[in-house]
C-alpha positions in Angstrom: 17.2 -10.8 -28.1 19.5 -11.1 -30.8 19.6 -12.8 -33.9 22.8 -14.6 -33.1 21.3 -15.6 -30.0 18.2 -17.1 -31.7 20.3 -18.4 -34.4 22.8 -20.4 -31.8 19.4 -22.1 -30.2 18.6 -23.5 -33.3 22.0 -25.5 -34.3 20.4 -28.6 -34.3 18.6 -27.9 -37.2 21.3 -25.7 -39.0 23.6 -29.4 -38.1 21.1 -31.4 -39.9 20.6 -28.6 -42.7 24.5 -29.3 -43.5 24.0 -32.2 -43.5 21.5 -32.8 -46.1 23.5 -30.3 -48.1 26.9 -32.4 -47.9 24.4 -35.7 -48.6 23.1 -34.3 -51.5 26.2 -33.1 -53.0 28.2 -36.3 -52.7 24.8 -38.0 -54.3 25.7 -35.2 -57.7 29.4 -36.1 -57.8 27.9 -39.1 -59.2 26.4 -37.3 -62.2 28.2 -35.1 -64.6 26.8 -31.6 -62.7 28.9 -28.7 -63.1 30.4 -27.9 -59.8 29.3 -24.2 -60.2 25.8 -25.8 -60.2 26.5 -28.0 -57.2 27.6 -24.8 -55.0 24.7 -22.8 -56.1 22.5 -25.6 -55.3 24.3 -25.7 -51.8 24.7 -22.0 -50.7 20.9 -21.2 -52.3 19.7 -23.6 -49.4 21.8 -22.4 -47.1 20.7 -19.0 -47.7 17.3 -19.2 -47.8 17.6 -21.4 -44.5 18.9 -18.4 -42.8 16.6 -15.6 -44.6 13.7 -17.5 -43.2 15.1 -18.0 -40.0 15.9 -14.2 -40.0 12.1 -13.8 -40.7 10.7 -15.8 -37.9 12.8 -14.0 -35.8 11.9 -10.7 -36.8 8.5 -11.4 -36.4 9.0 -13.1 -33.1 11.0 -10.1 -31.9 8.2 -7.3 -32.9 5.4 -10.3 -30.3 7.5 -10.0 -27.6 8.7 -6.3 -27.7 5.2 -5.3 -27.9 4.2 -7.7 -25.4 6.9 -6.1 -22.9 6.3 -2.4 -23.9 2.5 -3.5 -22.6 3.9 -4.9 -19.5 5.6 -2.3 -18.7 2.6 0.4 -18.7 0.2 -2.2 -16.8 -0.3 -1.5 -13.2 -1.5 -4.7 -12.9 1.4 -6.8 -14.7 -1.2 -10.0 -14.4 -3.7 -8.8 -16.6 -0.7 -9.5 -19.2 -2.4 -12.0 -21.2 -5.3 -10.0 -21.9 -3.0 -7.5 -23.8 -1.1 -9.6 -25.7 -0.6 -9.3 -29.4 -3.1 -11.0 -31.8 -0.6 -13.7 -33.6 -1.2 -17.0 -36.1 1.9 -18.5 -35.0 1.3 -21.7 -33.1 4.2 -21.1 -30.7 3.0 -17.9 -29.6 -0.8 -19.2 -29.5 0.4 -21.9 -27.2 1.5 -19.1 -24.6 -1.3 -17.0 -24.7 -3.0 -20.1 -23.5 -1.1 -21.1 -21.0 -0.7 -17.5 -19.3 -4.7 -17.5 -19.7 -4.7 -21.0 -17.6 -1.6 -19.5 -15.2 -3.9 -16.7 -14.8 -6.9 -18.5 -14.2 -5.3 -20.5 -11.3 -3.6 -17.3 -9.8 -7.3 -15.7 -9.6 -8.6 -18.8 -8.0 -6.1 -18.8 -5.2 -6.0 -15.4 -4.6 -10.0 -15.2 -4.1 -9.3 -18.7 -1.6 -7.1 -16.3 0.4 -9.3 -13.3 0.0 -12.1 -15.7 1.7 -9.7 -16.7 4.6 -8.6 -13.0 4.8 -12.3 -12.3 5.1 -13.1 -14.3 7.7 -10.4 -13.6 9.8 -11.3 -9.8 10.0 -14.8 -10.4 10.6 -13.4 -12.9 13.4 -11.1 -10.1 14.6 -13.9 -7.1 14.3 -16.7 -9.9 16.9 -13.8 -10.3 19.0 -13.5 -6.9 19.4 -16.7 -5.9 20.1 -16.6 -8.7 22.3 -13.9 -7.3 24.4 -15.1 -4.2 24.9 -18.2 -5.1 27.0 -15.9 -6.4 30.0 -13.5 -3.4 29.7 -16.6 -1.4 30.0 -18.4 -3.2 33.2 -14.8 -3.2 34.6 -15.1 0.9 34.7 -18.2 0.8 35.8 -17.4 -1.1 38.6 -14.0 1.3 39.4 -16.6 4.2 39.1 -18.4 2.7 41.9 -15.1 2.0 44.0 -12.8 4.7 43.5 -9.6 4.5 45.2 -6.0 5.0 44.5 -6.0 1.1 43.6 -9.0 1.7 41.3 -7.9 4.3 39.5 -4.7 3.1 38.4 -6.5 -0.3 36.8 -8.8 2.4 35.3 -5.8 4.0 33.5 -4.1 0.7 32.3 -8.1 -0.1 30.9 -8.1 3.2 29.2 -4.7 1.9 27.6 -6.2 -1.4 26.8 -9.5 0.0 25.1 -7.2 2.3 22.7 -5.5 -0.6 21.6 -8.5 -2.5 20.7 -10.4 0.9 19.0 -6.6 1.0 17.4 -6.9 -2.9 15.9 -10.8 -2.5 15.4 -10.0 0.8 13.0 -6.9 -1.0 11.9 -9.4 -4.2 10.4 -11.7 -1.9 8.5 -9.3 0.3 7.2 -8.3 -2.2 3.9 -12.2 -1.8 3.0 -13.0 1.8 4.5 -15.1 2.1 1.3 -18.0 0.4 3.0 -17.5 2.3 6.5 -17.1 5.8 5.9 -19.6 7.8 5.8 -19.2 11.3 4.3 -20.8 14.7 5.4 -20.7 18.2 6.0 -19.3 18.0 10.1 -18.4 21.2 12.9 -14.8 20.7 13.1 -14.9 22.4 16.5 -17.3 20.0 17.7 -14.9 17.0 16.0 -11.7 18.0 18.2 -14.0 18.4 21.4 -15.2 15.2 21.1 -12.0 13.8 20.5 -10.4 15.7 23.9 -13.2 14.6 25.5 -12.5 11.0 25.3 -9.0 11.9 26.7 -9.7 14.2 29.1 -8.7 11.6 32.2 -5.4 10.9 30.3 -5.3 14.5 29.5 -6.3 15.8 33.3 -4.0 13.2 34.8 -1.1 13.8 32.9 -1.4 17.6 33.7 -2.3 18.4 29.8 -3.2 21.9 29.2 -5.5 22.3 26.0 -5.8 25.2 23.4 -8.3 25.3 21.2 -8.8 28.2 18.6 -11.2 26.9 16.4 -14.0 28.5 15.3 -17.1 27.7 13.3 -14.9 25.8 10.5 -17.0 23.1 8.7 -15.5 20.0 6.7 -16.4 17.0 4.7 -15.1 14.0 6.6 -16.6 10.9 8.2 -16.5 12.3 11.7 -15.8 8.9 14.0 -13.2 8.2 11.6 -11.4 11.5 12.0 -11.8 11.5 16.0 -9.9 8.3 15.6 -7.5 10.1 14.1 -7.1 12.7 16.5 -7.0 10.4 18.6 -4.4 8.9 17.5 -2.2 11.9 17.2 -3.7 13.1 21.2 -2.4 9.7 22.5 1.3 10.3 21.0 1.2 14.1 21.9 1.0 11.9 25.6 3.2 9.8 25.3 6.0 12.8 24.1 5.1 15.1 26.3 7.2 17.5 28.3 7.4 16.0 32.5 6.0 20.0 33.1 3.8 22.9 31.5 3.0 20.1 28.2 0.0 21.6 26.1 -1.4 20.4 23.2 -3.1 23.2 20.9 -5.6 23.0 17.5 -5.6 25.7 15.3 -7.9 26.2 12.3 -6.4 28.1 9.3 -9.1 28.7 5.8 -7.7 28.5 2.6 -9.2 29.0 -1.0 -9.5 25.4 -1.6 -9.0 23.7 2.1 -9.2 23.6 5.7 -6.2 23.2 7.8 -6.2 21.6 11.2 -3.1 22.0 13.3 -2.5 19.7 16.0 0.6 21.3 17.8 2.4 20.4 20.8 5.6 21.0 22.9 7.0 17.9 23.9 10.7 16.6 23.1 10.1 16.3 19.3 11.6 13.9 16.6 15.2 13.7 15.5 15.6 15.6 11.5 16.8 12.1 9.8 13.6 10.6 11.1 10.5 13.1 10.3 10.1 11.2 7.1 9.2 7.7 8.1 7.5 8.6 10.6 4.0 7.4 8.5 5.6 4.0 8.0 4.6 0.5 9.6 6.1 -0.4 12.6 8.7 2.6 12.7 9.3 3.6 15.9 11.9 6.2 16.0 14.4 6.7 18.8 11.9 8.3 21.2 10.0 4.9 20.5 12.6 2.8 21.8 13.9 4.9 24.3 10.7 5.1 26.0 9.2 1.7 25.1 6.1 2.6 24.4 5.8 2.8 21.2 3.9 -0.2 18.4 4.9 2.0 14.9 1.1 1.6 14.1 -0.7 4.9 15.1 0.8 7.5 12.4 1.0 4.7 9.7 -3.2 4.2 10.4 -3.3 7.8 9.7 -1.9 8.2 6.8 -3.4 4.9 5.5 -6.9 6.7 6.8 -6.4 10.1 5.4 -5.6 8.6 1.9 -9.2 6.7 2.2 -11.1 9.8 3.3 -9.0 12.0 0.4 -7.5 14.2 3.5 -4.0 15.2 3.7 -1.1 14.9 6.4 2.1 16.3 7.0 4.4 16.5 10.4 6.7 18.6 11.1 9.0 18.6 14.4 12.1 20.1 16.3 13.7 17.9 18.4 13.0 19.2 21.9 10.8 21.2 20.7 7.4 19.7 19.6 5.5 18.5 16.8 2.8 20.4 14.2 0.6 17.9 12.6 -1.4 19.3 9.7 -4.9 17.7 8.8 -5.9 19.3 5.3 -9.7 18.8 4.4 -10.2 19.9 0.5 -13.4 22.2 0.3 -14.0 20.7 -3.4 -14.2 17.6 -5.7 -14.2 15.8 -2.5 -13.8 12.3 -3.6 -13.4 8.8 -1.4 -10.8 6.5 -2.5 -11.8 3.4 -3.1 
């Protein structure tokens, strides 16, 4: 913003300002006035046109400076018109008003789509629980008809119910706040549990497990961080080596946290792809080799372990397995909200 700038937008009343001028010294040439009179007369207006004009813009300049620097350091560049300036200029008075009406409007739209939002994951969370009842009479029914037949429909319903657990977790996970629940948990007991409800996948696949883990303890929200592992389990599965694949936890105590290692030795990621491998909908080339792949289960995650305050890190070879680290802080253990 420049004074030339701010100058040029106001020519209209500069044009009429030389104009008066030039009026009022053709009206003296009709009186005996001294011409050095007339031209003082002439540039004095002129002058103090600009000096005020200079002024206004000065003070102008210093509202909406300020008003950017503050913009600039809010995280939440709405909130804008609660930090702006206190002014007496009318022009600047009329803006804060109309940013507090713009932002008035914005807040009532955004809560309309929060309410829709809302209702469409409490829809989706019903409908869930909903589904699970028939996947759940359909393997009781296999277990009382096992055959070659049965077992396969059992393995595509074991698909299925990960899937729904995956979109269930995947609902809740924008307000976790209100679904974790945080305690002291045996993390031993955590990655049993989680093998456990693998071990058909696990068995069928031919899946050894290693588990050297001894009587570690954590604060987590324990069905949360079986989904996890879960999670992890199910793509150590779908990477696996054809023959001799094993997946092993390790626990490893540090001053100020607890280490989970989730190795395994299957064909690994590529280097130029380890770090996206926590975004949405990345699949990676194994992804879309193998088709298997929805780019959801290491973004949830992530987005899961920030909730709970955990960290996660993956490292891989290509062809050669992938370490995933779950690191529970033994301190100021704090969820985020």
């Amino acid at each position: 913003m420049s004074f030339g700038r701010y100058l040029k937008d106001r020519w209209k009343t500069l044009v009429l300002l030389i104009f008066a001028v030039a009026t009022g010294e053709i009206f003296l040439l009709i009186y005996p006035v001294h011409w050095v009179i007339r031209l003082y007369l002439g540039v004095s207006i002129l002058l103090l046109f600009l000096l005020g004009t200079y002024l206004e813009f000065r003070s102008k300049k210093e509202f909406y400076l300020e008003t950017a620097e503050k913009m600039e350091k809010l995280r939440e560049k709405y909130l804008i018109m609660e930090m702006l300036p206190e002014t007496s200029c009318v022009e600047e008075e009329q803006l804060r008003e109309i940013l507090q009406d713009a932002g008035k409007s914005m807040a009532e739209n955004v809560n309309v789509y929060k309410r829709i939002q809302e209702e469409y994951k409490e829809y989706i969370e019903l409908w869930i629980h909903e589904i699970k009842l028939p996947i759940a009479t359909s393997k009781m029914i296999i277990e009382n008809n096992r055959s070659e037949v049965t077992r396969s429909i059992e393995e595509e319903l074991t698909e299925i119910e990960q899937y729904v657990e995956q979109a269930l977790y995947y609902a809740r996970s924008s307000h976790a706040n209100k679904d974790y629940f945080v305690a002291e948990c045996k993390l031993k007991q955590i990655v049993n549990e989680a093998v456990k409800q693998n071990r058909q996948s696990l068995i069928r696949q031919k899946i050894r497990i290693e588990i050297d883990i001894s009587d570690q303890t954590v604060f987590t929200d324990a069905k949360w961080c079986q989904f996890i592992l879960n999670q992890i389990i199910s793509n150590s599965m779908k990477y696996r080596k054809e023959e001799g694949a094993v997946i092993r936890f390790s626990a490893e105590e540090r001053k100020e946290q607890t280490i989970l290692g989730i190795w395994d030795n299957g064909i690994g990621i590529r280097p130029e792809e380890i770090g996206r491998v926590f975004e949405k909908g990345f699949t990676g080339s194994n992804g879309r080799s193998r088709k298997k792949s929805t780019g959801i289960g290491l973004y949830l995650c992530k987005k899961l372990c920030d909730k709970l305050g955990l960290g996660i890190t993956l490292t891989s070879e290509e062809g050669n397995g992938c370490l995933v680290k779950l690191i529970f802080p033994k301190s100021s253990f704090s969820l985020t909200e």
